[in-house]
Structure formats: C-alpha cells, structure tokens
Backbone atoms as SQL, in Angstrom:
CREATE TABLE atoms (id INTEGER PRIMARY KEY, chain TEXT, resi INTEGER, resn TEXT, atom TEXT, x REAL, y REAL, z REAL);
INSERT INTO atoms VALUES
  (1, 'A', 1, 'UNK', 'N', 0.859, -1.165, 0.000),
  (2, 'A', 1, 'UNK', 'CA', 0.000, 0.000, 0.000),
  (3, 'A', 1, 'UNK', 'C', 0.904, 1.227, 0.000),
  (4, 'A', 2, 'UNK', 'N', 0.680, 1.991, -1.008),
  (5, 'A', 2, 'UNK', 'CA', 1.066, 3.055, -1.291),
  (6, 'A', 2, 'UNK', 'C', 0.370, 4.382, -0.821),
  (7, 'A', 3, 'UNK', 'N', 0.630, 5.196, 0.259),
  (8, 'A', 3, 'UNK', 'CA', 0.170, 6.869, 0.199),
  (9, 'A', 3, 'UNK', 'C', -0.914, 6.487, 0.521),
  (10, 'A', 4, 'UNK', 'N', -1.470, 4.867, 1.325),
  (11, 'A', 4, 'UNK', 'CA', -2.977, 4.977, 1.663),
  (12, 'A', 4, 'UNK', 'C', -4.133, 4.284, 1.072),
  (13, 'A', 5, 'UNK', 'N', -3.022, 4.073, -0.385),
  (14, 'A', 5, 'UNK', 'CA', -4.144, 3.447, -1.564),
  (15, 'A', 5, 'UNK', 'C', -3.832, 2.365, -2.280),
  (16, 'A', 6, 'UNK', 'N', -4.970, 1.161, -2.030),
  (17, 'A', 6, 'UNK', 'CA', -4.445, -0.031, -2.423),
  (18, 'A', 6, 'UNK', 'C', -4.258, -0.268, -3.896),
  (19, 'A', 7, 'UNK', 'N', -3.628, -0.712, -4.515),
  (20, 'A', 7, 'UNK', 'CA', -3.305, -1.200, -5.720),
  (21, 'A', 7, 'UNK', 'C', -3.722, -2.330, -6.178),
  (22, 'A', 8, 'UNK', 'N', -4.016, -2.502, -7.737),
  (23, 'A', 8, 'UNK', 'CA', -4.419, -3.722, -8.312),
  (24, 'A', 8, 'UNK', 'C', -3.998, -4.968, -7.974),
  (25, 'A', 9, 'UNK', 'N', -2.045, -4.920, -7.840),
  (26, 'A', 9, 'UNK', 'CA', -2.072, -6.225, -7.719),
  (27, 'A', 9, 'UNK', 'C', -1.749, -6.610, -6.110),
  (28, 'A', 10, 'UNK', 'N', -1.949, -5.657, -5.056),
  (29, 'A', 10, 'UNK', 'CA', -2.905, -6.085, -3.955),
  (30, 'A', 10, 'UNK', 'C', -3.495, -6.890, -4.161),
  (31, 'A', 11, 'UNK', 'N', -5.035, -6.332, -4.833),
  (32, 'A', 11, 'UNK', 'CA', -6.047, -6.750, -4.151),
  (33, 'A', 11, 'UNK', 'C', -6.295, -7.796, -5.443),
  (34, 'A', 12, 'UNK', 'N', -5.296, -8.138, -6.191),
  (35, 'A', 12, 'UNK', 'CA', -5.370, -9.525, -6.794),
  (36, 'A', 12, 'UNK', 'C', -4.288, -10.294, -5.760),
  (37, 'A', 13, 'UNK', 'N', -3.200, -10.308, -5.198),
  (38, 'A', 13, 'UNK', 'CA', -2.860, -11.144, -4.288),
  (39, 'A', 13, 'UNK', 'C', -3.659, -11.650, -2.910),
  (40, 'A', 14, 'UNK', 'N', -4.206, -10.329, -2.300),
  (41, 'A', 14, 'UNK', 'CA', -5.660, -10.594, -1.706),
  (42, 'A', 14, 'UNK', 'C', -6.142, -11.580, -1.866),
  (43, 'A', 15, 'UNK', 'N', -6.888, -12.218, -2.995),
  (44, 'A', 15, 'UNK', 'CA', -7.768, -12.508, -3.805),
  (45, 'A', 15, 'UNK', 'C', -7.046, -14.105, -4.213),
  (46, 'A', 16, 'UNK', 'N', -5.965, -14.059, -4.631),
  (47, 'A', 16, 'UNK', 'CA', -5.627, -15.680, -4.110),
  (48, 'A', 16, 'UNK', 'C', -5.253, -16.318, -3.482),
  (49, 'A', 17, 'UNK', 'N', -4.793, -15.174, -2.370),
  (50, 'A', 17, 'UNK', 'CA', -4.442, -15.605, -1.209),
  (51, 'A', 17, 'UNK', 'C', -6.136, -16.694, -0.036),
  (52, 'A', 18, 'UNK', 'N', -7.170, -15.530, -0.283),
  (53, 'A', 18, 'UNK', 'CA', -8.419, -16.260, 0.344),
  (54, 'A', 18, 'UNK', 'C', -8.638, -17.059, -0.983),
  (55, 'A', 19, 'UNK', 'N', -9.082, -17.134, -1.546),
  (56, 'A', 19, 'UNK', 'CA', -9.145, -18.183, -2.675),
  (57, 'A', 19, 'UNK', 'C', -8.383, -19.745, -2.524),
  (58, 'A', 20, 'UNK', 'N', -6.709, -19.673, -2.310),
  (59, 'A', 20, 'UNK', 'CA', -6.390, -20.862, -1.902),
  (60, 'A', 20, 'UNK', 'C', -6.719, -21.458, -0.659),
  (61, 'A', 21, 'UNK', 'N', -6.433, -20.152, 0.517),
  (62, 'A', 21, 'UNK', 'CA', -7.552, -21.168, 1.270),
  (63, 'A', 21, 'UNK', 'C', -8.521, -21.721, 1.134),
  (64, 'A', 22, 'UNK', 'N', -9.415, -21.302, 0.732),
  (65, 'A', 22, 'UNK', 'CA', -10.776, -21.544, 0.452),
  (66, 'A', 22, 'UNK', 'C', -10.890, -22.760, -0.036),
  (67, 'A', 23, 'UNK', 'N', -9.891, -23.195, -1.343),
  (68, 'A', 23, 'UNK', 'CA', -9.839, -24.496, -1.629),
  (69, 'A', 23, 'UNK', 'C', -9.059, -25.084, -1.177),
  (70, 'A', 24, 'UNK', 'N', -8.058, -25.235, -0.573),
  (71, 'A', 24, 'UNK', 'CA', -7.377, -26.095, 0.565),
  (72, 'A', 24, 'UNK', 'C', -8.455, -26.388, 1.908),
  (73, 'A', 25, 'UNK', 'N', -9.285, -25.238, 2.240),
  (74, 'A', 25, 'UNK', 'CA', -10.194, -25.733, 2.837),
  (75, 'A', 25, 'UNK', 'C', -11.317, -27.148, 2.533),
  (76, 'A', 26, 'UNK', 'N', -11.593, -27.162, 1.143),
  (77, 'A', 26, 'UNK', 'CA', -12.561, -27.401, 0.767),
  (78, 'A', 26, 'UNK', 'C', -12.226, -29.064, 0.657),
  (79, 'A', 27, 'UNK', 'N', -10.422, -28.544, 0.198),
  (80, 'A', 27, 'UNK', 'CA', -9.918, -30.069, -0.214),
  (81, 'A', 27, 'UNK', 'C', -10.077, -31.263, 1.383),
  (82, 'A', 28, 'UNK', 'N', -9.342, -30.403, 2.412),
  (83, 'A', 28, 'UNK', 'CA', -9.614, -30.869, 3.911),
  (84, 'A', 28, 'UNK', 'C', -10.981, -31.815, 3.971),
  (85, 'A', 29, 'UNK', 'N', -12.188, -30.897, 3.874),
  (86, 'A', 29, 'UNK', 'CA', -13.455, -30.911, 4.118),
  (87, 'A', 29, 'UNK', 'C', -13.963, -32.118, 3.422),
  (88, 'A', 30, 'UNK', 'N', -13.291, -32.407, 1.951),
  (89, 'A', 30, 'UNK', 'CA', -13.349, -34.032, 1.141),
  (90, 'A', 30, 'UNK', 'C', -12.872, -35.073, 1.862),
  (91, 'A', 31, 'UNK', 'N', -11.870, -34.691, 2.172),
  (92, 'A', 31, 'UNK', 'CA', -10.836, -35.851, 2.665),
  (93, 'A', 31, 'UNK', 'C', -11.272, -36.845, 4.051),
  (94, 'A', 32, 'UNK', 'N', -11.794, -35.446, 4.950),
  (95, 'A', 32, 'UNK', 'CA', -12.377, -36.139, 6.042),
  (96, 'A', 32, 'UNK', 'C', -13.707, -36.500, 5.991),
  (97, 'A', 33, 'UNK', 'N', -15.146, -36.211, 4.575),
  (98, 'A', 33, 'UNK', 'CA', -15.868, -37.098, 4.664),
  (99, 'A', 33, 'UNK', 'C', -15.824, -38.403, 4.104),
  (100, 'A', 34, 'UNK', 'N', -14.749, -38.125, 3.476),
  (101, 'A', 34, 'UNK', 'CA', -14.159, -39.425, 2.822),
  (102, 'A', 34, 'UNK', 'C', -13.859, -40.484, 3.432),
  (103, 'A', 35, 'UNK', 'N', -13.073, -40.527, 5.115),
  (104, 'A', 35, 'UNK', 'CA', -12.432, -41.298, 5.798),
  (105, 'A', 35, 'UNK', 'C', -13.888, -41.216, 6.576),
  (106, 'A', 36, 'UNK', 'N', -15.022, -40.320, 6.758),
  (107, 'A', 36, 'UNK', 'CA', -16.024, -41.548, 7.890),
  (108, 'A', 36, 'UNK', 'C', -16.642, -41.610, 6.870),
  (109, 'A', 37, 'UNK', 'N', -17.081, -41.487, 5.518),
  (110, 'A', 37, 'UNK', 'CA', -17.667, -42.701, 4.772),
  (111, 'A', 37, 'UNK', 'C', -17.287, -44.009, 5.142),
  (112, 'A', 38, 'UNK', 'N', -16.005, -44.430, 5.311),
  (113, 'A', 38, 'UNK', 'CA', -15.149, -45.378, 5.320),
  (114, 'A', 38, 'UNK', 'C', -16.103, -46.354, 6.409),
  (115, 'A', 39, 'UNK', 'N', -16.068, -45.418, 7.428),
  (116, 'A', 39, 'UNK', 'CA', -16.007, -46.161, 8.871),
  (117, 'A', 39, 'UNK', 'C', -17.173, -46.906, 8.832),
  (118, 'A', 40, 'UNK', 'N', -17.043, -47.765, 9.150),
  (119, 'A', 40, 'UNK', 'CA', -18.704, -49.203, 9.326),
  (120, 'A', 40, 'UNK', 'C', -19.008, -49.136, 10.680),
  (121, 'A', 41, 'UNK', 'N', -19.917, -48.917, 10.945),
  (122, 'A', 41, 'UNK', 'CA', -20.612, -48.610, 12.823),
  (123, 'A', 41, 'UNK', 'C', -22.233, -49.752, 11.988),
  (124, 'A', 42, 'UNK', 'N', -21.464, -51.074, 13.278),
  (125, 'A', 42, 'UNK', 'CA', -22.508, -52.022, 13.630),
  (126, 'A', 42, 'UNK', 'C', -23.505, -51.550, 14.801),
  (127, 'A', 43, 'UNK', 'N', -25.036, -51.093, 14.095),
  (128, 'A', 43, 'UNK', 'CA', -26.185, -51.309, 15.358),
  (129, 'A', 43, 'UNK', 'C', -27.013, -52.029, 15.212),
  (130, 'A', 44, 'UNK', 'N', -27.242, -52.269, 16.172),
  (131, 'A', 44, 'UNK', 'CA', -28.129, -53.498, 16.080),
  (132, 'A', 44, 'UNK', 'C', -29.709, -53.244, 15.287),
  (133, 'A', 45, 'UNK', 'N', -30.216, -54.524, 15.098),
  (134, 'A', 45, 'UNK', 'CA', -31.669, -54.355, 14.027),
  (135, 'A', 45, 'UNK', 'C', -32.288, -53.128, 14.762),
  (136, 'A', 46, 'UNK', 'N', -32.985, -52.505, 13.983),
  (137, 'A', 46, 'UNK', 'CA', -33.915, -51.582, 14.688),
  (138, 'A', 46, 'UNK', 'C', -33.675, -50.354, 15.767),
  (139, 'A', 47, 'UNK', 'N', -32.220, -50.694, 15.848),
  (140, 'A', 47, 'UNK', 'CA', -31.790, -49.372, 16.648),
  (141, 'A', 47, 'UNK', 'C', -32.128, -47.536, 16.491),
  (142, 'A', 48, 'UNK', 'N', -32.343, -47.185, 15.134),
  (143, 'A', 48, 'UNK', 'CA', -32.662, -46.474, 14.803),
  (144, 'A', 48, 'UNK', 'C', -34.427, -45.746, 14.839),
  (145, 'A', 49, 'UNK', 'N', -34.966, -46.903, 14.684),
  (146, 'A', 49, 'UNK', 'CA', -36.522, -46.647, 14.953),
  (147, 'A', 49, 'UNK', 'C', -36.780, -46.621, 16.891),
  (148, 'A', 50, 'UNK', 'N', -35.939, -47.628, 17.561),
  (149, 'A', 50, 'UNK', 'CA', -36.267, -47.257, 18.931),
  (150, 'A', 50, 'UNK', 'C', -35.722, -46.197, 19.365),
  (151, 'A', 51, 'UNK', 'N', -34.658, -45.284, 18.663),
  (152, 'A', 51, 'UNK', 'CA', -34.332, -44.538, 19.028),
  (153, 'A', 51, 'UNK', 'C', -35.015, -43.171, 19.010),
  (154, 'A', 52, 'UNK', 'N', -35.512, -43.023, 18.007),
  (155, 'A', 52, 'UNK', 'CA', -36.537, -42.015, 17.387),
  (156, 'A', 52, 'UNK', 'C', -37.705, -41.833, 18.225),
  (157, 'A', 53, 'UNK', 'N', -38.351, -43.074, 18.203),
  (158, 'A', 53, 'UNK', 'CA', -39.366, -43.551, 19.514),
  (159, 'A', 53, 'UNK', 'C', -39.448, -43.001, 20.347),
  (160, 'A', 54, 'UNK', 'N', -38.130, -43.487, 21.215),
  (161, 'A', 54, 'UNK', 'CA', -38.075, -43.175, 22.548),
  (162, 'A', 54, 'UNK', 'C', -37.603, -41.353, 22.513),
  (163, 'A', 55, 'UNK', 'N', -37.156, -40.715, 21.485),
  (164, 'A', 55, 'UNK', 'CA', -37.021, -39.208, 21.781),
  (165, 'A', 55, 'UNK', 'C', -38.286, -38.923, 21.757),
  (166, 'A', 56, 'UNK', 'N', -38.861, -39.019, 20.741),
  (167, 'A', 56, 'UNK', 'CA', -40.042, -38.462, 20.245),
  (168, 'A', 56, 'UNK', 'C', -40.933, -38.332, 21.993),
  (169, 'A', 57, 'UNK', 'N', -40.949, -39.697, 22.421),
  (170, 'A', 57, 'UNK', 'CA', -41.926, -40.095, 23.434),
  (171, 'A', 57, 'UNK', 'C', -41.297, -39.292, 24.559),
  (172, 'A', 58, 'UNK', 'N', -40.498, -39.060, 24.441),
  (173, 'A', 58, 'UNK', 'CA', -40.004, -37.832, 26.091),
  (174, 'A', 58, 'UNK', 'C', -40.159, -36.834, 26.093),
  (175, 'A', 59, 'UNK', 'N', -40.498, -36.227, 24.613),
  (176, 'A', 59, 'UNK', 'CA', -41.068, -34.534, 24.348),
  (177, 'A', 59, 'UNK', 'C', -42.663, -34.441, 24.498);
C-alpha cells in the first residue's frame, strides 16, 4: 500500500491468497468425509426406529 491506496495487484494477491484457502479448505473438508464414509458402525436391528421412539416419546 502506497500513500494509503491499495493497488491492483494487492487486491489480486488478496484474492488468491483467500481463494487458496478456500480451496485447501474445501480439499480438507473431502478428505475427512471421505475417511467416515469409510467407517462401518454395527447397530443393532432396529436401533434407529427405537431410538426415534423413545425421543419423540419424552417430548
């Protein structure tokens, strides 16, 4: 910044600077639904409907 006043290629370095985060973020954000896709969680038959059930039934 010059005399106060930003310049073009500022506010284009700006600009890929949040930008790569943004997709390094995004890449993160793949990666880890990627690894609990992965994960296999055994419940038992019907766990899901008694579960619902029993919230529902305490409100």
């Amino acid at each position: 910044m010059q005399n106060g006043r930003v310049t073009q290629p500022m506010k284009i370095d700006d600009y890929s600077t949040k930008k790569n985060k943004d997709l390094k973020a995004e890449e993160n954000m793949e990666e880890i639904l990627e690894e609990l896709e992965e994960i296999r969680v055994n419940t038992p038959k019907g766990f899901s409907v008694r579960a619902i059930r029993e919230d529902r039934d305490c409100n």
